[in-house]
C-alpha positions, 0 to 999 in steps of 0.5 A: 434128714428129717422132714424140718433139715435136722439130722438123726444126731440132732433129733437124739440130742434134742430127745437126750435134752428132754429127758435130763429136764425131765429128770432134773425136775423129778429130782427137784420134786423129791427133794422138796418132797425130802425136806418136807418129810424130814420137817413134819414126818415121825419128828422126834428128839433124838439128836444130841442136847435133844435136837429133833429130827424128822423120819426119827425112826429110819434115821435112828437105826441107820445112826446106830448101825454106822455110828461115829468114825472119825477116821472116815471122817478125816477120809471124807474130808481129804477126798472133799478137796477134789472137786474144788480141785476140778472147778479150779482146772476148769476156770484155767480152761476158761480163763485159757479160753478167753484168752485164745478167743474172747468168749468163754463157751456155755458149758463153762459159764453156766457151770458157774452160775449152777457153782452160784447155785449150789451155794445159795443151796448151801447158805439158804440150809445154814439159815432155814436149819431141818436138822442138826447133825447126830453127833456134836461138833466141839460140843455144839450142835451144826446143821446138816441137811443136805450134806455139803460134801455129797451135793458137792461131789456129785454135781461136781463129778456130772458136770466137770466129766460132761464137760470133758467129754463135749471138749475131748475126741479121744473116747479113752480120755473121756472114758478114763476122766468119768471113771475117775470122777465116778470112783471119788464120788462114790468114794466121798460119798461113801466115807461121809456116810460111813463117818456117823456126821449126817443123818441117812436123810442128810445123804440122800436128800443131797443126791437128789439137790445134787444130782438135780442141779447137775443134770440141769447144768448139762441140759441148759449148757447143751441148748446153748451149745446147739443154739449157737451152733444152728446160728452159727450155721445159718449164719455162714449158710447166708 
C-alpha cells in the first residue's frame, strides 16, 4: 500500500491512464499538423479533372507505385463490414446489460459518444473537403481525406479488444479476441492502401485521428470505471 491506501495495480493503472492521454493528444497534434500540411505544403494539381492535392510530390510517387486495384478495392470493401460487425455485438452486450442491471457500464456508453465522434469526424471532412480522391469514382471526383475505412478499423479494433479484455478473465479469450482484431485491421488497412482510392497522406492522417479517438475512448472509459469503483468502495466502507 502506498502512503494515500492505494495499491501497486491502482498507481500502475493511474500511470497506464496518463500515457494513453499523453498519447492521444500527440496523435490529435499531428493530425492537425497532417491536415495543415496537406492544405498548404508542395499544393499541386495532380489529381484528376485537375484536383489539387498537397505534399503532391510524396503523394505522387506513392499513386504511382500502387496505382488502381479494383479487386482491393472490393477486399477493403468487404473486410469494411467488420467493425460495423463489432459495434453491433457490443450494443447487444449493452442492451443485455441494461436489461440484467438498469445501468449500461462507462466502457459502453462512452464507446458511443467517441462512434458519435468519429462521425462528426467523417461529416466535418465531407463538407471542409483537403483533397479529393486519385482516381474518379463514376466519373466524378469524392473527398478523401482521412480515409473512412482506415479510421474506422482502427478505432474500432483498439476500442472493442479493450473492452473484451476489461469484460473477460480468461486471458485466451483476450488474447485471441485482439489478434483477430489486429489481423482485420492490418488487413483493411492494408487493401485500402493497396487499392489506388486514397492519397498516402489520406491513410496516415486517419491512423492518427483513429488512433487518437481510440486511445481516448480507452482513458476516459478507464477514469470512469476507477471513479465508480473508489466510490463504490467508500460507499460500502461506510
Amino acid at each position: 500500500m502506498s502512503r494515500r491506501g492505494y495499491n501497486t495495480s491502482e498507481v500502475f493503472m493511474n500511470g497506464t491512464i496518463k500515457r494513453r492521454l499523453i498519447v492521444s493528444a500527440a496523435l490529435f497534434i499531428l493530425f492537425i499538423a497532417a491536415a495543415l500540411a496537406v492544405s498548404f505544403i508542395d499544393v499541386a494539381a495532380i489529381g484528376p479533372m485537375g484536383t489539387k492535392v498537397g505534399l503532391s510530390s510524396v503523394n505522387a510517387a506513392f499513386r504511382n507505385a500502387v496505382g488502381y486495384s479494383k479487386t482491393w478495392c472490393d477486399v477493403s470493401e468487404v473486410l469494411g463490414a467488420y467493425p460495423f460487425g463489432a459495434a453491433l455485438g457490443l450494443a447487444i452486450v449493452a442492451v443485455i446489460d441494461f436489461v440484467k442491471t438498469k445501468k449500461v457500464g462507462a466502457d459502453m456508453w462512452t464507446l458511443a459518444v467517441f462512434y458519435a465522434a468519429l462521425a462528426l469526424v467523417y461529416l466535418f471532412f465531407e463538407l471542409v473537403i483537403v483533397n479529393y480522391r486519385p482516381v474518379a469514382v463514376d466519373g466524378e471526383t469524392e473527398a478523401s481525406f482521412p480515409s473512412s475505412h482506415t479510421m474506422l478499423a482502427l478505432f474500432s479494433s483498439v476500442t472493442t479488444a479493450h473492452i473484451i479484455a476489461g469484460r473477460q478473465r480468461k486471458r485466451w479469450i483476450k488474447t485471441t479476441t485482439a489478434a483477430v482484431l489486429a489481423v482485420l485491421c492490418v488487413a483493411e488497412i492494408t487493401a485500402r492502401a493497396l487499392s489506388g482510392v486514397h492519397w498516402l497522406t489520406d491513410i496516415v492522417a486517419a491512423l492518427l485521428i483513429g488512433g487518437a479517438l481510440a486511445v481516448l475512448q480507452t482513458a476516459v472509459a478507464d477514469i470512469l470505471k476507477n471513479r465508480a469503483a473508489k466510490k463504490s468502495g467508500a460507499t460500502h466502507a461506510q
